[in-house]
N, C-alpha and C positions, 0 to 999 in steps of 0.2 A: 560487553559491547552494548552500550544503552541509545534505544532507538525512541530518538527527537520528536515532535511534531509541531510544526507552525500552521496554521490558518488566520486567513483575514476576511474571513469572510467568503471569498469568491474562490479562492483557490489556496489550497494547501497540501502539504508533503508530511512525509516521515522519510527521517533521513538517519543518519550516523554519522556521527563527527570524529575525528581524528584529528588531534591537535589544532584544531579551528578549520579542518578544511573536512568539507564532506567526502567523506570515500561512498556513499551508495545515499539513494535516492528514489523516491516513487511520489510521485506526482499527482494529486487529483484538486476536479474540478466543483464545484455545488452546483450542481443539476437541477436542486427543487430544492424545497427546505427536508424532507428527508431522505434523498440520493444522491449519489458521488457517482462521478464517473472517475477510474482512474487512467489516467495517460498520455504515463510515463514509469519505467521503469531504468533505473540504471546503476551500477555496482563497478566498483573500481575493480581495475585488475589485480591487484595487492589484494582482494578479499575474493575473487574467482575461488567457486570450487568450494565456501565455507558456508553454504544455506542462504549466503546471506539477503538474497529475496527473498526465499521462502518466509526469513524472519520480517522483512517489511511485509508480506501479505500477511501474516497471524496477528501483526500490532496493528493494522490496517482491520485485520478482522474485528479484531477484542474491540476498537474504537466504534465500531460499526454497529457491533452487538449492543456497547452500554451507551448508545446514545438512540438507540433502536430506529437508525440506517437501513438503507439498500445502500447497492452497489451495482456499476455498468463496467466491466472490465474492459474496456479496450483498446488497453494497451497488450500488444502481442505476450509479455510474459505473465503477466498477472492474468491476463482469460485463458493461457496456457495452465496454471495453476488451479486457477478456479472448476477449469473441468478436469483435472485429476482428482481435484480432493471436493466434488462435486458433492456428495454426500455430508462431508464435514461443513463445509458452507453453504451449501443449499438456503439456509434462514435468511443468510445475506444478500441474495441476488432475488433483480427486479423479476 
């Protein structure tokens, strides 16, 4: 499952495609030139149950780290995630 990313500047996502239609999605905005806010998170029901946010937060993460970003989670599942795995992302948030 290979997870996409577009931006244009102002606003962009990582998503997953499935035969040209996105089945999950996560949304963010540019805040400053080095912060994102994300928010939006959403996962088809055909992929319920398969991590498959968790996998858009860690390619959200990795993006974050090698472009050395912050982050403003808030969108309800992504700041759900960020405070479980608070420790592991700690570097990423404002």
């Amino acid at each position: 499952m290979e997870i996409k990313q577009a931006d244009n500047g102002k606003k962009g996502a990582f998503y997953i495609e499935i035969d040209d239609v996105k089945v999950a999605e996560m949304t963010y905005s540019n805040a400053a030139p080095n912060k994102i806010i994300i928010d939006h998170t959403e996962v088809s029901d055909s992929l319920k149950g398969q991590g498959v946010g968790y996998k858009l937060v860690d390619a959200t993460v990795a993006y974050l780290r090698a472009n050395n970003l912050k982050v403003i989670p808030l969108c309800p599942f992504a700041n759900a995630v960020f405070k479980k795995k608070h420790e592991q992302y700690a570097d990423v948030l404002t």
